[in-house]
C-alpha positions as CSV (number, residue, x, y, z in Angstrom):
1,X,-1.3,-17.8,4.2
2,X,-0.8,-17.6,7.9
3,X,-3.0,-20.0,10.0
4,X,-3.6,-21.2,14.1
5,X,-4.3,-24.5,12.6
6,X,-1.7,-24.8,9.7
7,X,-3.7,-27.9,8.7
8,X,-6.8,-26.8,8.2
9,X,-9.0,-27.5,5.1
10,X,-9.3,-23.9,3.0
11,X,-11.6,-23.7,0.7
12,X,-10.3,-24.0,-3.3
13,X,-8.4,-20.3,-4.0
14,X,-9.5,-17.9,-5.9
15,X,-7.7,-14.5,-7.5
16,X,-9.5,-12.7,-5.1
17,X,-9.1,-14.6,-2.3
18,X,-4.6,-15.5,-3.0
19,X,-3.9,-12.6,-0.6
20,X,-5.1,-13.7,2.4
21,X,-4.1,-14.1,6.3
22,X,-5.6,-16.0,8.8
23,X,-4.5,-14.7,12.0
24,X,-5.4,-16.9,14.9
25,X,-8.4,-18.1,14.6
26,X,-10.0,-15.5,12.4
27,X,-9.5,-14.9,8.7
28,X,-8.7,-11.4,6.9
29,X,-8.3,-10.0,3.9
30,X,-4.2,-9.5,3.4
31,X,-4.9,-6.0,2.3
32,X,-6.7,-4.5,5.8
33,X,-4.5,-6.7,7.8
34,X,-1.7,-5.0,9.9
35,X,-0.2,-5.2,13.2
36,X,-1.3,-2.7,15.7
37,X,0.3,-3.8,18.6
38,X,3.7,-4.4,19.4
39,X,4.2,-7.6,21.6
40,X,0.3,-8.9,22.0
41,X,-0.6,-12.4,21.0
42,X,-3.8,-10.7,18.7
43,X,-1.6,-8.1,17.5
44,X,-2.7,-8.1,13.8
45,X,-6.2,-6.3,13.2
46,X,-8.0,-5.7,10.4
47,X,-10.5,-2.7,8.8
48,X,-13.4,-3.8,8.4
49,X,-12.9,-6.7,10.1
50,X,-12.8,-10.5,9.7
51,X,-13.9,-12.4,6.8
52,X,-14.0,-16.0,7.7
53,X,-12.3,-18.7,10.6
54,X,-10.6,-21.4,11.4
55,X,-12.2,-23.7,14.1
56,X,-11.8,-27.0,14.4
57,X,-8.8,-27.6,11.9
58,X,-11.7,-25.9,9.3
59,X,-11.4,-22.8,7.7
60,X,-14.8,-20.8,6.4
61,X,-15.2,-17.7,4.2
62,X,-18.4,-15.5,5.0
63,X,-17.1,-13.3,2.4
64,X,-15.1,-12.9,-0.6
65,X,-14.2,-9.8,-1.5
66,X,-15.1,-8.4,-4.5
67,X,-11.3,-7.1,-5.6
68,X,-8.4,-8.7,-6.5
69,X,-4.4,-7.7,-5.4
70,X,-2.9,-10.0,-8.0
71,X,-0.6,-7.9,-10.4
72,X,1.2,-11.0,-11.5
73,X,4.1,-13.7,-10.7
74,X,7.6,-11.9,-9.8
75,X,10.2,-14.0,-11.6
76,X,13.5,-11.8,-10.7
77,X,15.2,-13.0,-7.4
78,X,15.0,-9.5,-5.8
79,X,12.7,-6.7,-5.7
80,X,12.9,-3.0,-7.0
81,X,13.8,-0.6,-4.5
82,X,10.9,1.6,-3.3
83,X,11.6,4.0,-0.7
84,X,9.2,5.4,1.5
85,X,9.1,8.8,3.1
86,X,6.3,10.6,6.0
87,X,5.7,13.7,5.8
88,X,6.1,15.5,9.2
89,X,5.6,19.3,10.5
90,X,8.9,21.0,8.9
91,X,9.7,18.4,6.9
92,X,12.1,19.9,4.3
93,X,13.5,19.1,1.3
94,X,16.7,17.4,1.9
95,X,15.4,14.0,2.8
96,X,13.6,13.7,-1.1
97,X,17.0,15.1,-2.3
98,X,19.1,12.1,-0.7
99,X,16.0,9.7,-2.2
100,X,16.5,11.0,-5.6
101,X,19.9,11.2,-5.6
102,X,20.2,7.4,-4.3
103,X,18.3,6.8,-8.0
104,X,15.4,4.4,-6.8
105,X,13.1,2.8,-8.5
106,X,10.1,4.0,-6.9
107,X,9.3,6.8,-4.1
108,X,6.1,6.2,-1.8
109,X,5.3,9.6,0.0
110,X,3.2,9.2,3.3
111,X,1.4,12.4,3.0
112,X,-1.0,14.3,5.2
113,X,-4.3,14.1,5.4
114,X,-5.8,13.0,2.0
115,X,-2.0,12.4,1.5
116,X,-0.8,16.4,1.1
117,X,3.1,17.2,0.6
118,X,4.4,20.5,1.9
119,X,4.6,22.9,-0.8
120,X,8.3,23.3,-0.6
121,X,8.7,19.4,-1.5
122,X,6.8,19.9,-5.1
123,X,10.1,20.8,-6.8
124,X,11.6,17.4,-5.5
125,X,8.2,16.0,-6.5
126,X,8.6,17.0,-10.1
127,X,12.2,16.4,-10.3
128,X,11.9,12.6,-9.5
129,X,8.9,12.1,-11.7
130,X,11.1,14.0,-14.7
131,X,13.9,11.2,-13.6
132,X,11.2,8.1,-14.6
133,X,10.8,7.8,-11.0
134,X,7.4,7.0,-9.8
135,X,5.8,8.8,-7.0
136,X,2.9,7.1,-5.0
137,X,0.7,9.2,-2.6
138,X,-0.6,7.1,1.0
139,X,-2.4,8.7,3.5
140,X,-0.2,8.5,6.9
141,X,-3.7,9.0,8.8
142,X,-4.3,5.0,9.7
143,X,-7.6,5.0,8.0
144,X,-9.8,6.2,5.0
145,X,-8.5,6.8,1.2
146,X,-6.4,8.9,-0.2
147,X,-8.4,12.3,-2.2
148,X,-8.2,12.1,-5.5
149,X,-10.6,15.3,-7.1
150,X,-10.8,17.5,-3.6
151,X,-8.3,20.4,-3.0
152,X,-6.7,21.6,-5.7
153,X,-4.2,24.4,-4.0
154,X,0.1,23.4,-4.4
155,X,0.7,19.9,-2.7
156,X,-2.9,18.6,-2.9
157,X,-4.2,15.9,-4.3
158,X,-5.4,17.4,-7.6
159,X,-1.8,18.9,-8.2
160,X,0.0,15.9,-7.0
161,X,-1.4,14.0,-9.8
162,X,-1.0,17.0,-12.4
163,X,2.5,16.5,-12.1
164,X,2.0,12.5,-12.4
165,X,2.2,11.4,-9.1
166,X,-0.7,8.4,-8.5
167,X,-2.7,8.2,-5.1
168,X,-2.7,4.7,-3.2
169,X,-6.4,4.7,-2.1
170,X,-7.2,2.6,0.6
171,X,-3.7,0.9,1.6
172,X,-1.8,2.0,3.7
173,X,1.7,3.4,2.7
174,X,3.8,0.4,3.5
175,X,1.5,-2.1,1.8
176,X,1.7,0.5,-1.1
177,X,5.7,0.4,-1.1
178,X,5.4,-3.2,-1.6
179,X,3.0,-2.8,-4.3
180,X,5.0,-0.2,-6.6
181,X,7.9,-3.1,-5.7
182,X,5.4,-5.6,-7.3
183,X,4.0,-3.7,-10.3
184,X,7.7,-2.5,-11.6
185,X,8.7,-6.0,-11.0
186,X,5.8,-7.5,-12.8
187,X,5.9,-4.5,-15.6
188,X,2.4,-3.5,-14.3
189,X,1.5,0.4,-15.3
190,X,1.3,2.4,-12.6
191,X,-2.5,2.9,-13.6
192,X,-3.3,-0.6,-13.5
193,X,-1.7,-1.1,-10.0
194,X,-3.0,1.8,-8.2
195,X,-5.7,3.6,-7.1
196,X,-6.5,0.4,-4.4
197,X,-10.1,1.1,-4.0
């Protein structure tokens, strides 16, 4: 927890509530928090918003959200290794070959859109999930969820999870690198860590 007032009263934790920031003076779930500004003071900002505040060495929760990010304590001294890779216009296939080849222990893939991978990737896609590497779909758009049951054409989100990959929902692509860090390091099933809706 990250506070204005570092000794201000919180209220007793809860599951839900153990990933949580408090930037400045107003509190956020950890999940929506991020920092959209480079070098400003209120830098980190949150979707949908602020649930709670700190005023007056006093911290108050309006809302508790009805999720939980727990997956569990992390007892090795150093995370798996989850790389993470955008997709951009041309993006071709060499950058998933060097990522495979490197043998990681997890791939996030910033996709387009609904999170949508190029066509010519799918082979790379396929051969990484064959090698027991999981593949975890974000949106690189800044907002809204990942599809799940939309398009179905090569490199959608329908065939992305034919061949096994798992879509990340709602977080964003770096939060969902540290997550797939998380769940192999707890032994979580991919299932159970992801979608984040």
């Amino acid at each position: 927890m990250m506070s204005a007032k570092p000794e201000a009263e919180l209220p007793e934790p809860s599951n839900a509530l153990a990933s949580m920031t408090l930037p400045w003076s107003r509190s956020s779930a950890a999940r929506f928090v991020m920092k959209s500004h480079a070098t400003s003071p209120g830098a980190f900002t949150s979707r949908p918003g602020p649930i709670g505040q700190v005023a007056e060495s006093e911290a108050a929760l309006w809302f508790r959200p009805l999720y939980t990010d727990y997956l569990g304590p992390i007892t090795a001294s150093q995370l798996p290794r989850v790389e993470l890779v955008s997709m951009v216009v041309g993006v071709g296939p060499a950058i998933l070959d060097a990522l495979i080849d490197s043998q990681p222990n997890g791939i996030v893939i910033e996709g387009f859109g609904g999170s949508h991978v190029p066509p010519t990737l799918l082979d790379r896609v396929d051969q990484a999930i064959a090698q027991g590497i999981p593949i975890v779909e974000a949106s690189r758009s800044g907002d809204g969820p990942t599809l799940r049951e939309t398009y179905a054409v090569p490199g959608c989100e329908i065939d992305l999870q034919a061949r096994g990959a798992v879509m990340a929902d709602t977080i964003s692509a770096i939060k969902a690198r540290l997550r797939l860090a998380v769940a192999i390091a707890t032994g979580q099933p991919l299932d159970a860590a992801f979608p984040v809706t």
